[in-house]
SEVEXFI-966881 format. One record per residue: x, y, z of N, C-alpha, C in turn; residue in three letters; chain. Coordinates in nm, 2 decimals, m for minus. Example, Ala and Ser with C-alpha at 12.3 -4.5 7.8 and 13.67 -1.06 7.14 Angstrom:
BEGIN
(voke (1.32; m0.57; 0.78); (1.23; m0.45; 0.78); (1.32; m0.33; 0.78); 'ALA'; 'A')
(voke (1.28; m0.22; 0.71); (1.37; m0.11; 0.71); (1.29; 0.00; 0.79); 'SER'; 'A')
This chain:
BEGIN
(voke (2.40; m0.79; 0.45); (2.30; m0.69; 0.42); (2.34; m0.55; 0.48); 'UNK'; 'A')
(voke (2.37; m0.56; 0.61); (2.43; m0.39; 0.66); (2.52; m0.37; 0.60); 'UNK'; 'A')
(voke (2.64; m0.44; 0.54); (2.74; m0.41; 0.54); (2.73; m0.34; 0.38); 'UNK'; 'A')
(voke (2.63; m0.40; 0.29); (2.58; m0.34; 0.15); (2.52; m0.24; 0.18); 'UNK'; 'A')
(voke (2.43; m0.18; 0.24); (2.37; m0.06; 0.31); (2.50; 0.02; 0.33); 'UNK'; 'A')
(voke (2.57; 0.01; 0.44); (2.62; 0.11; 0.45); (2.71; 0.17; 0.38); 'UNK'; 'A')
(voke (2.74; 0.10; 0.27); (2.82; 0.11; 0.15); (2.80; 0.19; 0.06); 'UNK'; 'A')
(voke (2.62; 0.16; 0.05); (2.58; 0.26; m0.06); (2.54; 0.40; 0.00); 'UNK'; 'A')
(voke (2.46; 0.37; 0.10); (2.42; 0.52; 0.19); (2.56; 0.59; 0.26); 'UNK'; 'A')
(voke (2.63; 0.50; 0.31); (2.75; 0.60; 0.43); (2.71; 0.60; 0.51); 'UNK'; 'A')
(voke (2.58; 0.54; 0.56); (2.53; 0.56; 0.70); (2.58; 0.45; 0.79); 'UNK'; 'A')
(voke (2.57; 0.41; 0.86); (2.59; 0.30; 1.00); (2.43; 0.31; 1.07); 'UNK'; 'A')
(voke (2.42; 0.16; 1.14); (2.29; 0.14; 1.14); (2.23; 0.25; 1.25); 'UNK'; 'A')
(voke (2.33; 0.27; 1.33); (2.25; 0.39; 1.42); (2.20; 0.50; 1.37); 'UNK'; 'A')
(voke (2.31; 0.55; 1.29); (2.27; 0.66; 1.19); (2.13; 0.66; 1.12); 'UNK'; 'A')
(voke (2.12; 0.55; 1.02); (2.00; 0.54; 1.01); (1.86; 0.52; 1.07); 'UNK'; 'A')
(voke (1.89; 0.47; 1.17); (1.80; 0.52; 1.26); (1.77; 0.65; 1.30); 'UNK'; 'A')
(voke (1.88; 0.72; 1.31); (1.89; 0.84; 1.36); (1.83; 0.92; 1.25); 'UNK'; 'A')
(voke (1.80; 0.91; 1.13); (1.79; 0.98; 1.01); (1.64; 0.90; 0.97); 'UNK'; 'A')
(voke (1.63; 0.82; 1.01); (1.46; 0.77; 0.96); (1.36; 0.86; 1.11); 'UNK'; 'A')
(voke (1.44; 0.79; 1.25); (1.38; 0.92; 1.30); (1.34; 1.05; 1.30); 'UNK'; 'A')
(voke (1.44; 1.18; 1.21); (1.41; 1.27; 1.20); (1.34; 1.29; 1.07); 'UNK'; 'A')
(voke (1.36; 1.21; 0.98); (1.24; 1.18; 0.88); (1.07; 1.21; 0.92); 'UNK'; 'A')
(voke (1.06; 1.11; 1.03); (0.94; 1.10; 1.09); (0.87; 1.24; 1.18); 'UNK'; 'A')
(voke (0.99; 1.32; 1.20); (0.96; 1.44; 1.24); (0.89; 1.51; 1.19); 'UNK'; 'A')
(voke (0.96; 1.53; 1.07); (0.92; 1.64; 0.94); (0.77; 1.66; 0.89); 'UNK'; 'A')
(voke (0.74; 1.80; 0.87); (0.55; 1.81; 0.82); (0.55; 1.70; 0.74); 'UNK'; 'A')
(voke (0.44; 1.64; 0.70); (0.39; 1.55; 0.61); (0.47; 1.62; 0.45); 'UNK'; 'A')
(voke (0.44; 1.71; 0.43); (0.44; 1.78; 0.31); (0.57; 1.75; 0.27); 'UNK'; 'A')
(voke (0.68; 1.78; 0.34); (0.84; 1.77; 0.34); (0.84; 1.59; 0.32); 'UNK'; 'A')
(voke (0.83; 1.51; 0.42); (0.75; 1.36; 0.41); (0.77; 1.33; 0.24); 'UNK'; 'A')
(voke (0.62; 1.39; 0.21); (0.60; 1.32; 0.06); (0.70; 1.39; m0.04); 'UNK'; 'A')
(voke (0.77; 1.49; m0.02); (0.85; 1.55; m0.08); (1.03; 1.43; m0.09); 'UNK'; 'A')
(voke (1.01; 1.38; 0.03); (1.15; 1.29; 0.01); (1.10; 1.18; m0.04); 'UNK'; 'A')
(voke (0.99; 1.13; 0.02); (0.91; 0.97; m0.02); (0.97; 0.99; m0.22); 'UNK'; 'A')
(voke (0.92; 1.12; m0.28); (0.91; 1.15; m0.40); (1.06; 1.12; m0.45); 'UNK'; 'A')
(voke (1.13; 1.19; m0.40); (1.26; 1.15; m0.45); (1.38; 1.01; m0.38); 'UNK'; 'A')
(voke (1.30; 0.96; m0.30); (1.32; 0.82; m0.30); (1.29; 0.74; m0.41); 'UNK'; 'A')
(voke (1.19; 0.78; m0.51); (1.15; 0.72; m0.57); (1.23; 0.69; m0.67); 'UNK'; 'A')
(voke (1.29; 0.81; m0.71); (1.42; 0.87; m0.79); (1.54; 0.79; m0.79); 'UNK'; 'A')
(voke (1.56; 0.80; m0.70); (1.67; 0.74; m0.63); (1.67; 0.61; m0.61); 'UNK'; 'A')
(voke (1.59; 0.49; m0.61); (1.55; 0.37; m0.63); (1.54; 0.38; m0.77); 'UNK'; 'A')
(voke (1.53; 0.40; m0.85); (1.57; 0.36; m1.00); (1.71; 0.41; m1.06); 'UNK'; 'A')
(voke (1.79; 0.52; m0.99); (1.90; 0.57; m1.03); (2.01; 0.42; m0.96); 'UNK'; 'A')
(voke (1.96; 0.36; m0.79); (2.07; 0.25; m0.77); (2.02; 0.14; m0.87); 'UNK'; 'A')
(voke (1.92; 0.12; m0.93); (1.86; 0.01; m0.97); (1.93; 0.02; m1.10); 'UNK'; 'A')
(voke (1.94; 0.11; m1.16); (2.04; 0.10; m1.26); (2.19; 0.05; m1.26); 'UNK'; 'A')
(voke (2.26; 0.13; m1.15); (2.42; 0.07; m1.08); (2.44; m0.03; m1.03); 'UNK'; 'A')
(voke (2.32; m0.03; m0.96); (2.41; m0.16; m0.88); (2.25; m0.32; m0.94); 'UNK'; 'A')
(voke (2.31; m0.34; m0.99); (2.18; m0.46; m1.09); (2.20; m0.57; m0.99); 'UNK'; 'A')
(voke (2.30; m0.60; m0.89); (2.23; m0.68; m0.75); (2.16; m0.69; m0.69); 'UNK'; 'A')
(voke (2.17; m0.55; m0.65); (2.06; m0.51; m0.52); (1.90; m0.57; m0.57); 'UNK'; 'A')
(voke (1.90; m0.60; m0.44); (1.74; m0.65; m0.42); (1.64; m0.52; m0.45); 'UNK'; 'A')
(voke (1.54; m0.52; m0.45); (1.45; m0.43; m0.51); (1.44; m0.36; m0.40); 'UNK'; 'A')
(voke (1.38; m0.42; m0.26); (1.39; m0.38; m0.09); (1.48; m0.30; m0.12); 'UNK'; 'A')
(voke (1.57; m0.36; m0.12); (1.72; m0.29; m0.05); (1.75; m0.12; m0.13); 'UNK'; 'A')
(voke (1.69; m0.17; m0.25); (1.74; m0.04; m0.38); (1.61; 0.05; m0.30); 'UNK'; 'A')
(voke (1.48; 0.04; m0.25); (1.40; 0.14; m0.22); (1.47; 0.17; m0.13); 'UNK'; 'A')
(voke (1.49; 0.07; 0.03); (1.51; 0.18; 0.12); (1.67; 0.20; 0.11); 'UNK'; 'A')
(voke (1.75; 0.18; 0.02); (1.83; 0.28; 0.01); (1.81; 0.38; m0.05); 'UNK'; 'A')
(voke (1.75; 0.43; m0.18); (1.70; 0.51; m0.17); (1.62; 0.62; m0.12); 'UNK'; 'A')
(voke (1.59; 0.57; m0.05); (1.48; 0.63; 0.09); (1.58; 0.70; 0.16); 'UNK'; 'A')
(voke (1.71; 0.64; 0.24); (1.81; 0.69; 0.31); (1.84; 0.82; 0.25); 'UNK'; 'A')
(voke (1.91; 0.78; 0.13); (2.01; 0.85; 0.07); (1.88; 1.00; 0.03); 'UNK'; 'A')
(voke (1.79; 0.98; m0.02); (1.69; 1.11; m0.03); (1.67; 1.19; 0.12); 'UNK'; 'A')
(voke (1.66; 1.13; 0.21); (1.65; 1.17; 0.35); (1.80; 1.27; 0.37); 'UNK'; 'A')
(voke (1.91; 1.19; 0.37); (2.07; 1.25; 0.35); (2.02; 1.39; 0.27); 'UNK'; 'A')
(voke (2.01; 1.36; 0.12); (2.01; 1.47; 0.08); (1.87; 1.60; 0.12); 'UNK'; 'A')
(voke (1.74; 1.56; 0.12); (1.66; 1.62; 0.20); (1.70; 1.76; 0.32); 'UNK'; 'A')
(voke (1.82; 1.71; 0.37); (1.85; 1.79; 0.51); (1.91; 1.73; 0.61); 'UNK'; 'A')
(voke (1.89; 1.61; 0.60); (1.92; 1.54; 0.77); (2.07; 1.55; 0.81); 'UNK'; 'A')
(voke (2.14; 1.55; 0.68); (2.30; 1.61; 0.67); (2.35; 1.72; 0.72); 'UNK'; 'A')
(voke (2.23; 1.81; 0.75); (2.31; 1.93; 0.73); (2.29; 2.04; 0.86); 'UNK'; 'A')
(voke (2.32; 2.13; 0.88); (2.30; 2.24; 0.98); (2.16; 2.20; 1.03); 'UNK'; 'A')
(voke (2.05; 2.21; 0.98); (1.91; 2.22; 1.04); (1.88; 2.06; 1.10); 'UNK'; 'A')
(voke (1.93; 1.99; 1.01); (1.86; 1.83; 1.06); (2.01; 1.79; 1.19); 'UNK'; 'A')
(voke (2.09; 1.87; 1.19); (2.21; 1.84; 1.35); (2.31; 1.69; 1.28); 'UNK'; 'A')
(voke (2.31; 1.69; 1.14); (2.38; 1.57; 1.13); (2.56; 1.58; 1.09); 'UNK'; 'A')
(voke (2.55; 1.74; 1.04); (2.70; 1.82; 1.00); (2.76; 1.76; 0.92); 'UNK'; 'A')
(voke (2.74; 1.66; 0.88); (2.82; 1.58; 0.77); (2.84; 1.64; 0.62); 'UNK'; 'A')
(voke (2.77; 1.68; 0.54); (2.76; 1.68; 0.45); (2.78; 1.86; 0.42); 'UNK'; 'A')
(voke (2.81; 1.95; 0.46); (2.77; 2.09; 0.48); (2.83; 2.14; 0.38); 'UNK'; 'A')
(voke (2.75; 2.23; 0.29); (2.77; 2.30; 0.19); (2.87; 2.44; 0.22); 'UNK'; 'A')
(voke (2.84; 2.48; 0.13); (2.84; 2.67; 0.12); (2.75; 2.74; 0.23); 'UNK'; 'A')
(voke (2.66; 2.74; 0.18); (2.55; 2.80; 0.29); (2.54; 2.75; 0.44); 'UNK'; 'A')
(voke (2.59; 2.57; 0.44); (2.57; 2.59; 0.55); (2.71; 2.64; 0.66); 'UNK'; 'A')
(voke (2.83; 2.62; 0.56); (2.92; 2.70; 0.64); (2.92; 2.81; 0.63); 'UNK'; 'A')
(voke (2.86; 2.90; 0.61); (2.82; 3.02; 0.63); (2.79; 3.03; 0.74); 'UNK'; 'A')
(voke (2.68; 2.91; 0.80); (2.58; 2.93; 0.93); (2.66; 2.88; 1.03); 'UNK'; 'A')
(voke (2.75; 2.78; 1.03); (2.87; 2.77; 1.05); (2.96; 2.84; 1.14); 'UNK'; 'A')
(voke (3.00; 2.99; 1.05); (3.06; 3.11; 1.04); (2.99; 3.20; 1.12); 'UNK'; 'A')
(voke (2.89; 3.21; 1.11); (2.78; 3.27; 1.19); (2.78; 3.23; 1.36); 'UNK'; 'A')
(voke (2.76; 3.14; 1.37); (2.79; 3.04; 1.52); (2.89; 3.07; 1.59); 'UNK'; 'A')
(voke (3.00; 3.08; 1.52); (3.16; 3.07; 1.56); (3.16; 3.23; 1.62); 'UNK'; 'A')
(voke (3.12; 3.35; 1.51); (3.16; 3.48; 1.50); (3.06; 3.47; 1.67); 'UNK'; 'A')
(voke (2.90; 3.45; 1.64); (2.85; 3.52; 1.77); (2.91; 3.43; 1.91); 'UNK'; 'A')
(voke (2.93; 3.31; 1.92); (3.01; 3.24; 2.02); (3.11; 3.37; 2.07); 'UNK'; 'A')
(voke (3.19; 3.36; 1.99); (3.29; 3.45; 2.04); (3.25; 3.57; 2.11); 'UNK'; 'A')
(voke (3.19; 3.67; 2.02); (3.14; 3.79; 2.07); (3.08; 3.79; 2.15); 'UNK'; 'A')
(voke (2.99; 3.63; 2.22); (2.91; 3.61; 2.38); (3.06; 3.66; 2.48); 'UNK'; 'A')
(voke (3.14; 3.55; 2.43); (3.26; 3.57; 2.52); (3.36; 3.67; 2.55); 'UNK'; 'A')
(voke (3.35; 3.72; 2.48); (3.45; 3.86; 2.43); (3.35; 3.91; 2.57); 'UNK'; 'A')
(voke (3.20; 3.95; 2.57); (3.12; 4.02; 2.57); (3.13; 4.00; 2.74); 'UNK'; 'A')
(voke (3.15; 3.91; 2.75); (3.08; 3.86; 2.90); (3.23; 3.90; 2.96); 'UNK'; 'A')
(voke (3.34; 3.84; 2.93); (3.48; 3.86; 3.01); (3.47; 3.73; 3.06); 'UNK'; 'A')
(voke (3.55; 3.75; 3.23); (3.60; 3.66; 3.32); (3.40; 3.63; 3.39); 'UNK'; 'A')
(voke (3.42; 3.51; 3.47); (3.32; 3.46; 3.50); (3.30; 3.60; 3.64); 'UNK'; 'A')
(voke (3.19; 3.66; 3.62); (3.21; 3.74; 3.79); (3.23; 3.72; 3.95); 'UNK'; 'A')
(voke (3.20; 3.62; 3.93); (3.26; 3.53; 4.09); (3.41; 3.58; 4.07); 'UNK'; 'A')
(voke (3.48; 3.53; 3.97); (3.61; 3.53; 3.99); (3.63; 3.70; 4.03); 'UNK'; 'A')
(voke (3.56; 3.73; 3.96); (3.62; 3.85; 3.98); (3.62; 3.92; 4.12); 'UNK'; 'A')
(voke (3.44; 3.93; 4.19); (3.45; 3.98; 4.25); (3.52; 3.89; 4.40); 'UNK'; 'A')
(voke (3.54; 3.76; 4.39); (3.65; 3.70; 4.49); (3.80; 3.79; 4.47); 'UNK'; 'A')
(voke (3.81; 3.82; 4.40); (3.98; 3.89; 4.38); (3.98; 4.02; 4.42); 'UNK'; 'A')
(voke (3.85; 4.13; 4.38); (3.86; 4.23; 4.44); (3.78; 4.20; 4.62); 'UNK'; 'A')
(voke (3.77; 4.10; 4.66); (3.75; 4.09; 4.76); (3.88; 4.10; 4.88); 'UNK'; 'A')
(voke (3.97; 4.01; 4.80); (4.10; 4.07; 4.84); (4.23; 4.18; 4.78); 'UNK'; 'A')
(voke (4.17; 4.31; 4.73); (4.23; 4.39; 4.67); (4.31; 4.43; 4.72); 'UNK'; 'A')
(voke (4.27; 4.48; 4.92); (4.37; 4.53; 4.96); (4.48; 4.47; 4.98); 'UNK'; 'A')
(voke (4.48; 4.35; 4.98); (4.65; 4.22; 4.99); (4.68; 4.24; 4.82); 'UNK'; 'A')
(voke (4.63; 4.30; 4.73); (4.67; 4.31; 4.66); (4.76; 4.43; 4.62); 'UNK'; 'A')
(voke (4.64; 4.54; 4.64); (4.74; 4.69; 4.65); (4.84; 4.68; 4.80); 'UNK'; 'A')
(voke (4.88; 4.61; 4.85); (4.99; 4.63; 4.94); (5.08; 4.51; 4.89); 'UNK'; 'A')
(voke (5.08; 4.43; 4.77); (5.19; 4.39; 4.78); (5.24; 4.47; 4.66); 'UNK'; 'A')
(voke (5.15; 4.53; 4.55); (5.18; 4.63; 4.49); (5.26; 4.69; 4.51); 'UNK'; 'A')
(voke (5.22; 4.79; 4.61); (5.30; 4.85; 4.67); (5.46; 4.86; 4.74); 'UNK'; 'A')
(voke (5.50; 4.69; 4.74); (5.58; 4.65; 4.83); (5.68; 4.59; 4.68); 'UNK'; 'A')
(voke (5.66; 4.68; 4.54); (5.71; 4.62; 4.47); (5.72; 4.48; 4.38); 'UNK'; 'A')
(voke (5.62; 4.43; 4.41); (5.58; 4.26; 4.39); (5.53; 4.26; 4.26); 'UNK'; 'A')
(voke (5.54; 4.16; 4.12); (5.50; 4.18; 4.02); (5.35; 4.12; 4.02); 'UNK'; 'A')
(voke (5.25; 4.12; 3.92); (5.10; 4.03; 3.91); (5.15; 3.89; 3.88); 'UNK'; 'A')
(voke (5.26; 3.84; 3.85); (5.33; 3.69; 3.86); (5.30; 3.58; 4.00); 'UNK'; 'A')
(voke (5.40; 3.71; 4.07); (5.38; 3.66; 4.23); (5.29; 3.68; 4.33); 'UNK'; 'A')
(voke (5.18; 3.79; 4.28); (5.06; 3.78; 4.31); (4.97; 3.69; 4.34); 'UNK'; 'A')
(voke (4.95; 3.65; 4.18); (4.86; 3.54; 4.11); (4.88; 3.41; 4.22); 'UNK'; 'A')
(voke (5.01; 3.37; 4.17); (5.07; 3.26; 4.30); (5.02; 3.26; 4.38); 'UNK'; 'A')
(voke (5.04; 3.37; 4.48); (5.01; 3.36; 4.61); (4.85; 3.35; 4.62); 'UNK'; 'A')
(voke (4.77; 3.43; 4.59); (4.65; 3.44; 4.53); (4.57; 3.27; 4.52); 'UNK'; 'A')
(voke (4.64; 3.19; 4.42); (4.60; 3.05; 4.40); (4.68; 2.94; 4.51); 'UNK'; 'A')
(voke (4.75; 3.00; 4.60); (4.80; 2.90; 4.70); (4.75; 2.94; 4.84); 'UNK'; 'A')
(voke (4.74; 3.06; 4.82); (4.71; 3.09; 5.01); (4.55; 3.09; 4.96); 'UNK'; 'A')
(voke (4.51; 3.23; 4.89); (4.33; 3.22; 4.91); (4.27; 3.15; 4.77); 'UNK'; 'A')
(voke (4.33; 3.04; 4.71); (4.26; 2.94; 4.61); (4.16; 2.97; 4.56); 'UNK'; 'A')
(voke (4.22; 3.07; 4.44); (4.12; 3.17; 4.36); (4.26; 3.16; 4.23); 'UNK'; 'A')
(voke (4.18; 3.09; 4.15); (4.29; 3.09; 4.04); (4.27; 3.17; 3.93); 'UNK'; 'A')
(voke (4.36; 3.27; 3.89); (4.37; 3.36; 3.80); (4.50; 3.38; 3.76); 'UNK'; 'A')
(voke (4.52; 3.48; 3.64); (4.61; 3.49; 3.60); (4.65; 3.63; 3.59); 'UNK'; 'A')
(voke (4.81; 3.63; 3.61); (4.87; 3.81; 3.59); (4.85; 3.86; 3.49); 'UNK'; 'A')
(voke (4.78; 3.84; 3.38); (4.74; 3.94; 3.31); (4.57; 3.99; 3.33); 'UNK'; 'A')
(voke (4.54; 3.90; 3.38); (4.40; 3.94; 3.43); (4.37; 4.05; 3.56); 'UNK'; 'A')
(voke (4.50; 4.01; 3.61); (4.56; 4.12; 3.71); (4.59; 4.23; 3.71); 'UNK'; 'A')
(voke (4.66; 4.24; 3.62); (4.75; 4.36; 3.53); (4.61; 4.45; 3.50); 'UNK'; 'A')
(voke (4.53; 4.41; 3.39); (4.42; 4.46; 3.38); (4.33; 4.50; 3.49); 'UNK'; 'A')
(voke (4.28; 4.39; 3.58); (4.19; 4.48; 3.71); (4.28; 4.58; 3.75); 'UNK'; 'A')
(voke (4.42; 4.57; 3.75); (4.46; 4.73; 3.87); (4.44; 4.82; 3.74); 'UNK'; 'A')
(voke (4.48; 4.82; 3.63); (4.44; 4.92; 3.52); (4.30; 4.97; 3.51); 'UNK'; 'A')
(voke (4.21; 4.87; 3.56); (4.07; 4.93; 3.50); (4.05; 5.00; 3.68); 'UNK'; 'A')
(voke (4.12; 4.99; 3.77); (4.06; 5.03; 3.92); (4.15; 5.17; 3.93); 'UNK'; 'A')
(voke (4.25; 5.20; 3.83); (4.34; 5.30; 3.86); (4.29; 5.44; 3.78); 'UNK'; 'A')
């Protein structure tokens, strides 16, 4: 019997759970809205598949209206099924993610640990040393791990 279930839905039994639970979430209104096209959908398998038990053809039906309902998609957290629109929202996620991080930079701890040792920094500078062998020394003697381009940049933005 699972193994006919998941056949026709795509679901696995946790899933289903997971998708009858968020069912149960939903306003009533939304509710009678999928109950309604469960209904739909219990005479559409009842036509295909002329084995299934009548049980089985409702609450698969039931599933598969739940699936299509939302539970698939961006709002219901199930990502499976995602259209157009929802990769759009998708696209949206990705763009402002980024722009947090663009926005924010390096974590400020790090930062301000590195300008805490600036002056071992402007004196090896000075002594001809590249942000290579900086960094190095930086993550082996005071175990503050960064990188020479992040380096390169703080003496550029302090100069």
């Amino acid at each position: 019997m699972d193994d006919t279930i998941t056949m026709i839905t795509g679901l696995t039994a946790t899933e289903r759970g997971k998708a009858l639970s968020w069912w149960t979430g939903l306003p009533e209104e939304q509710r009678v809205d999928i109950l309604q096209a469960a209904v739909k959908q219990h005479y559409q398998l009842k036509e295909s598949h002329h084995e299934l038990e009548g049980r089985l053809s409702r609450y698969c039906g039931l599933l598969l209206s739940i699936r299509h309902g939302g539970w698939d998609t961006v709002k219901g957290k199930g990502y499976r099924v995602a259209g157009a629109e929802q990769y759009r929202d998708f696209s949206h996620l990705r763009e402002a993610k980024a722009a947090s991080l663009i926005q924010r930079g390096r974590k400020p701890l790090t930062r301000k640990k590195i300008l805490a040792h600036w002056g071992e920094i402007a004196e090896m500078r000075s002594h001809g040393h590249g942000f290579r062998l900086i960094a190095e020394y930086l993550q082996r003697v005071r175990k503050i791990k960064t990188s020479a381009v992040y380096l390169s940049r703080l003496w550029r933005e302090t100069k």
